[in-house]
C-alpha positions as CSV (number, residue, x, y, z in Angstrom):
1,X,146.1,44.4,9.4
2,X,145.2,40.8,8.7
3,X,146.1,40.2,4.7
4,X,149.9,39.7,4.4
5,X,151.2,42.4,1.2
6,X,153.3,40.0,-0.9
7,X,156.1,42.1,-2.1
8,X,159.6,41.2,-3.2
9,X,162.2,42.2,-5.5
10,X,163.8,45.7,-6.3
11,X,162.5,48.4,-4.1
12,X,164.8,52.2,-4.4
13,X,165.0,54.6,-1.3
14,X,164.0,56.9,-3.8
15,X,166.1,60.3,-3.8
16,X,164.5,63.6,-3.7
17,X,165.5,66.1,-6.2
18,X,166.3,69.1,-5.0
19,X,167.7,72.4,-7.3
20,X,170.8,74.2,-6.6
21,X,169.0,76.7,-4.1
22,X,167.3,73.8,-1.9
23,X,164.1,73.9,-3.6
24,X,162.5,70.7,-4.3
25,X,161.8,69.5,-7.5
26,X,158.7,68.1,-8.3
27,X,158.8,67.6,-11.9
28,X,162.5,65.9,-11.7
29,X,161.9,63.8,-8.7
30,X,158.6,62.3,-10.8
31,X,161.0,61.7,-13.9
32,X,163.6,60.4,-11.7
33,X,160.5,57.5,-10.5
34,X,159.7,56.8,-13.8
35,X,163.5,55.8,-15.0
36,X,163.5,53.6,-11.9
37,X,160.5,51.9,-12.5
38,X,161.6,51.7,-16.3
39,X,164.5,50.1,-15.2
40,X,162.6,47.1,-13.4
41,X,162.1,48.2,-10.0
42,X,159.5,46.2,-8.1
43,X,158.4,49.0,-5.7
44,X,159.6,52.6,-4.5
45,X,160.0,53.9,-1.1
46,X,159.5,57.2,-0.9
47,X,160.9,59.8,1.7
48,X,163.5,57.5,3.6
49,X,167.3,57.8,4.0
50,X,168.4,58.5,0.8
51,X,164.9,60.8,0.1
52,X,166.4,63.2,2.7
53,X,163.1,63.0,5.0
54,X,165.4,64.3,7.5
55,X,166.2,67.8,5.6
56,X,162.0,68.2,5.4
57,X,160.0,69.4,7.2
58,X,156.4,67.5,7.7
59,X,154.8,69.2,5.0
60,X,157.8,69.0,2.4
61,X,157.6,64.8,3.2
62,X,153.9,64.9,2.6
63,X,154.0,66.7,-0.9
64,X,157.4,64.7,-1.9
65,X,155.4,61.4,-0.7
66,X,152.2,62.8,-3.2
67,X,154.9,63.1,-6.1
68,X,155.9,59.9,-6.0
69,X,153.0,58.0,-6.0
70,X,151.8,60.1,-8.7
71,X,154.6,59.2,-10.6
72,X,154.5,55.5,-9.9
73,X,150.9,55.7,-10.8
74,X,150.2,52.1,-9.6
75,X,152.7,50.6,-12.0
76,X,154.5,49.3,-8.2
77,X,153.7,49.7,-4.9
78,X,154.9,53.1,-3.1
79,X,156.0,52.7,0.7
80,X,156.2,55.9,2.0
81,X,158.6,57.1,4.8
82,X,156.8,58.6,7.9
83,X,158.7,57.5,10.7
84,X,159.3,60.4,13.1
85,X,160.6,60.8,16.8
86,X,157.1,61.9,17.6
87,X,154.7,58.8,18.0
88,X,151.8,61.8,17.2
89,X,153.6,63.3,14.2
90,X,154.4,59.7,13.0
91,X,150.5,58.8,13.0
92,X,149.5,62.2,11.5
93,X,152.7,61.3,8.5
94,X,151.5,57.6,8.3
95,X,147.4,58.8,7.9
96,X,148.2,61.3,5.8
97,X,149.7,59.3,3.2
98,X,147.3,56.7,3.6
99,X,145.0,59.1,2.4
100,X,147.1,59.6,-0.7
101,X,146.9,56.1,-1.8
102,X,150.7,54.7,-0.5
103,X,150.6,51.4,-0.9
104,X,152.6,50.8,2.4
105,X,154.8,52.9,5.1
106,X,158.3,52.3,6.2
107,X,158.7,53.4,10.0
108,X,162.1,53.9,11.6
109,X,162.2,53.1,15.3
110,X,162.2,56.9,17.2
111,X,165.6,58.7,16.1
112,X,168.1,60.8,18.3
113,X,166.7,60.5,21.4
114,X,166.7,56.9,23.3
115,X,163.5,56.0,24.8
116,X,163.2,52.6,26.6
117,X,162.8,49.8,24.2
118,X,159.2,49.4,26.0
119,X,158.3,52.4,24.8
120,X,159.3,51.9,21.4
121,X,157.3,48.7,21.1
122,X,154.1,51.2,22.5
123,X,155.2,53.3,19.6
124,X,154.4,51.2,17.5
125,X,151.4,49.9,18.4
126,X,150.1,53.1,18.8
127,X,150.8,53.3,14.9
128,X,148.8,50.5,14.3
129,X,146.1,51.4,16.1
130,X,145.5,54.5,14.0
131,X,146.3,53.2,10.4
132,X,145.4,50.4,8.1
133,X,148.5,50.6,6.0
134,X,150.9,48.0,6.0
135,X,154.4,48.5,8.0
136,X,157.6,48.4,7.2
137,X,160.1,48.4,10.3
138,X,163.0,50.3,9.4
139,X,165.3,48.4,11.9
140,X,168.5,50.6,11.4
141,X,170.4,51.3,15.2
142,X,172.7,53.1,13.7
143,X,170.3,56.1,13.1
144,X,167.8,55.6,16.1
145,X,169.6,56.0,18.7
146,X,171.5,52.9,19.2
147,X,168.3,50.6,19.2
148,X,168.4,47.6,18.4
149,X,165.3,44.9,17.8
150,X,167.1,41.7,17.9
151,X,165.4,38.9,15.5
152,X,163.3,37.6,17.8
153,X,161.7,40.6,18.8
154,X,161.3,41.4,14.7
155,X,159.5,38.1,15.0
156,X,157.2,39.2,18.1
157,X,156.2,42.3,16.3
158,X,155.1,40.8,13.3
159,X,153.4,38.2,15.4
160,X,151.3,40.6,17.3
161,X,150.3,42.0,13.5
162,X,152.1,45.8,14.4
163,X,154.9,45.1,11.2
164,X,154.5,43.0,8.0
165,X,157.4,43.6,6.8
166,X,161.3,44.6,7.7
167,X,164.1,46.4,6.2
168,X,167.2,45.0,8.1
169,X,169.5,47.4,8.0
170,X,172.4,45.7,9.0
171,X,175.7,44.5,7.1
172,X,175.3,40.9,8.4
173,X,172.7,38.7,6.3
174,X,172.6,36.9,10.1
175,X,169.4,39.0,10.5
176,X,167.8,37.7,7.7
177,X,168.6,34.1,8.0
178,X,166.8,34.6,11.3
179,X,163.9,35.7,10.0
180,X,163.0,33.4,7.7
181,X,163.6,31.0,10.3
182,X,161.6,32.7,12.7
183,X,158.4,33.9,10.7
184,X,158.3,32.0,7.7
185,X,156.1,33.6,5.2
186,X,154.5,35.3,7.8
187,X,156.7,38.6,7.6
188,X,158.8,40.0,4.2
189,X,162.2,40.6,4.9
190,X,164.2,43.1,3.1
191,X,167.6,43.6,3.3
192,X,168.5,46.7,3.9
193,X,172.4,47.4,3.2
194,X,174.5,47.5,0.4
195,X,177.5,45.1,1.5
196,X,176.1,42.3,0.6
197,X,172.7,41.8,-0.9
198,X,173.8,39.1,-3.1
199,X,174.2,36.9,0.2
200,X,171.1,38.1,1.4
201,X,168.7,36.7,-1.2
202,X,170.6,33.3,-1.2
203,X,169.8,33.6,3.0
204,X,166.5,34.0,1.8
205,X,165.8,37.5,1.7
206,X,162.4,38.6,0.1
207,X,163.8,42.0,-1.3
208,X,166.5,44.5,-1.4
209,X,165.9,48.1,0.2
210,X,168.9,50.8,-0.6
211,X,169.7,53.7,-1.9
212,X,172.2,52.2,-3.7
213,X,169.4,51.3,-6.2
214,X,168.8,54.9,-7.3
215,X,171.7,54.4,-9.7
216,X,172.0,50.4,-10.3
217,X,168.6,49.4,-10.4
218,X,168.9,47.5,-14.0
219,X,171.7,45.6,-12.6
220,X,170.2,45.1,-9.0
221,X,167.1,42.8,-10.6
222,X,169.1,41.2,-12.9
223,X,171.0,39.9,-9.6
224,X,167.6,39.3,-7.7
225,X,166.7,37.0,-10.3
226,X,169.7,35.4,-11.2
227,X,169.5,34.1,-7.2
228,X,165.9,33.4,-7.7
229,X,166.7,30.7,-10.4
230,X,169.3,29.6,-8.6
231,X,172.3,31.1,-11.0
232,X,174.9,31.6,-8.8
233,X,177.7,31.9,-11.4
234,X,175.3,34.9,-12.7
235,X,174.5,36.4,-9.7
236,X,178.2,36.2,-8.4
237,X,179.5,38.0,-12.3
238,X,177.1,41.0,-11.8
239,X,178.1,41.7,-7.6
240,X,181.6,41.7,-8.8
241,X,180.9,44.5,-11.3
242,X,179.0,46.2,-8.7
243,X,181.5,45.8,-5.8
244,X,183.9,48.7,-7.0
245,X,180.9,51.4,-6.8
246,X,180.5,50.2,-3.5
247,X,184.0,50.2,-1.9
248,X,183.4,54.3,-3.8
249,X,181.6,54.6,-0.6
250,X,182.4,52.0,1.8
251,X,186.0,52.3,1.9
252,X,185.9,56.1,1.0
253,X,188.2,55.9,-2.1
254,X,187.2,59.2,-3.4
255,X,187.9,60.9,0.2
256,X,185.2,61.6,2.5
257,X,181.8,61.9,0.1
258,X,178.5,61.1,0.8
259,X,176.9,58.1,-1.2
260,X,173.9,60.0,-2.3
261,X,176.6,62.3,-4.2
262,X,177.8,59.5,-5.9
263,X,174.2,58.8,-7.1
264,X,173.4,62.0,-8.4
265,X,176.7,62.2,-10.4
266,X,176.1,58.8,-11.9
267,X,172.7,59.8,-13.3
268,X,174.2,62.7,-14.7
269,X,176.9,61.3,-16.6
270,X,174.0,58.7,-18.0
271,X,172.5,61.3,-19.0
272,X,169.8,61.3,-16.3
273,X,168.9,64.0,-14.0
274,X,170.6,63.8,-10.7
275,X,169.9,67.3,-9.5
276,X,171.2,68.7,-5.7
277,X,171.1,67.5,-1.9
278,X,170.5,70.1,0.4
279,X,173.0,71.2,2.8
280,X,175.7,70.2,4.5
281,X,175.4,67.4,2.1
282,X,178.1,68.6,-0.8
283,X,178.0,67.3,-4.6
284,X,181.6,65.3,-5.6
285,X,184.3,67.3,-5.9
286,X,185.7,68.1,-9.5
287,X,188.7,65.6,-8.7
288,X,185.5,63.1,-7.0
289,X,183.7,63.4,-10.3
290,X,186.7,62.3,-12.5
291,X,187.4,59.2,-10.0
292,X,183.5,58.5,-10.5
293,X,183.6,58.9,-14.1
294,X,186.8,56.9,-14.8
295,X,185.3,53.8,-13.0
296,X,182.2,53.8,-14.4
297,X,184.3,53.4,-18.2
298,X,185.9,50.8,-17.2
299,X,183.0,49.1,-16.0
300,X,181.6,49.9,-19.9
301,X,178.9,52.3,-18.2
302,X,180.0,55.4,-20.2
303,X,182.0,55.0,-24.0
């Protein structure tokens, strides 16, 4: 992988739609695409966190991943989720969509088990080796084990061509700062949380990567490009309207809740389709949904 993809902006961790028996749904997952790219998203990642890759199984993510980039039909670019524990079933994922026509993939370092950190690297370029795709590092410790690549090795990785790009999934915009520092233009860096994205682009961050997005995308690139042109007055005014929805989650006002939950009972009271997770994930609560819905009129989302 020579060419560096020049991507920025808006990108959702698209959710899958499920119905109320677990089934997935095609049809409503494509609509749910289309209203995020309507509302000015920049690119869609498809089967990551917030997609519920981890309630699939390797077919389901393949045929979810074909969905989506049906339904983006070239209008942004699709980065498709194939990271796997199994370096072997994370090159058959990453091929397979390649074959599909994803414009990118988005790799997790190896989850629940803790290899070496040599090994991961080897991971990694094994990847490579077998796809032309470019990569996205998911760098997110929390859900891989408890490994970490500190900056500099982000910046070794994307020196030896194995990444060209990163979501930084950490609360800290420190990440990103060093980045930037460290690669230049020579690797797009993403942040990858929702405590403070607004900090992140004015560290310099290329993009925004969250599941967050599935709900506030409209908002989300009206912020991106308030801190492109330098509008921090703007881009302060729409973080503190978003900042409540967050602390929803964050700070667990409702009671213990999922933030996908919250997502799917926003689109619905939009009048969007925000359709099931599959289990244990739960919906809100009737009591949830009222807290939900009373914050989102006073934020002038509902009349």
């Amino acid at each position: 992988m020579s060419d560096l993809p020049i991507i920025s902006g808006i990108f959702p961790a698209t959710m899958t739609m499920f119905n109320a028996s677990g089934a997935i749904d095609e049809e409503n997952t494509a609509r749910h695409v289309d209203f995020l790219i309507r509302s000015g998203a920049h690119g869609i990642i498809a089967t990551g966190t917030s997609g519920e890759f981890i309630a699939m199984t390797e077919s389901e993510r393949l045929r979810v991943i074909q969905v989506v980039i049906d339904a983006a039909a070239k209008r942004v670019p699709v980065y498709a989720g194939t990271g796997h524990f199994s370096t072997r079933l994370t090159i058959e994922l990453t091929q397979a969509a390649e074959k599909m026509g994803a414009d990118g993939v988005i790799i997790i370092q190896p989850y629940y088990q803790k290899p070496p950190k040599p090994a991961i690297i080897e991971h990694f370029h094994a990847v490579r080796r077998e796809t032309s795709l470019p990569i996205m590092l998911y760098n997110n410790p929390h859900y891989a084990g408890c490994v970490e690549f500190t900056s500099r090795e982000v910046a070794r990785l994307a020196e030896e061509g194995l990444i060209q790009s990163v979501k930084s999934a950490f609360e800290s915009v420190v990440p990103v700062q060093d980045l930037r520092y460290l690669c230049g233009d020579q690797l797009r860096v993403f942040y990858g949380s929702f405590n403070a994205p607004m900090e992140a682009f004015m560290a310099g961050a290329h993009g925004w990567v969250s599941g967050f997005l599935n709900l506030f995308t409209h908002e989300a690139v009206e912020m991106y490009n308030a801190c492109l042109a330098g509008d921090v007055v703007r881009a302060r005014e729409i973080w503190q309207w978003l900042l409540p929805f967050k602390h929803l989650y964050s700070h667990q006002l409702l009671g213990p809740l999922n933030d996908i939950a919250i997502y799917r009972a926003g689109l619905e009271m939009l009048g969007q389709h925000g359709g099931y997770s599959r289990a244990p994930f739960n919906p809100l609560t009737e009591t949830q949904r009222a807290g939900l819905q009373e914050l989102m009129q006073k934020q002038g989302m509902l009349a």
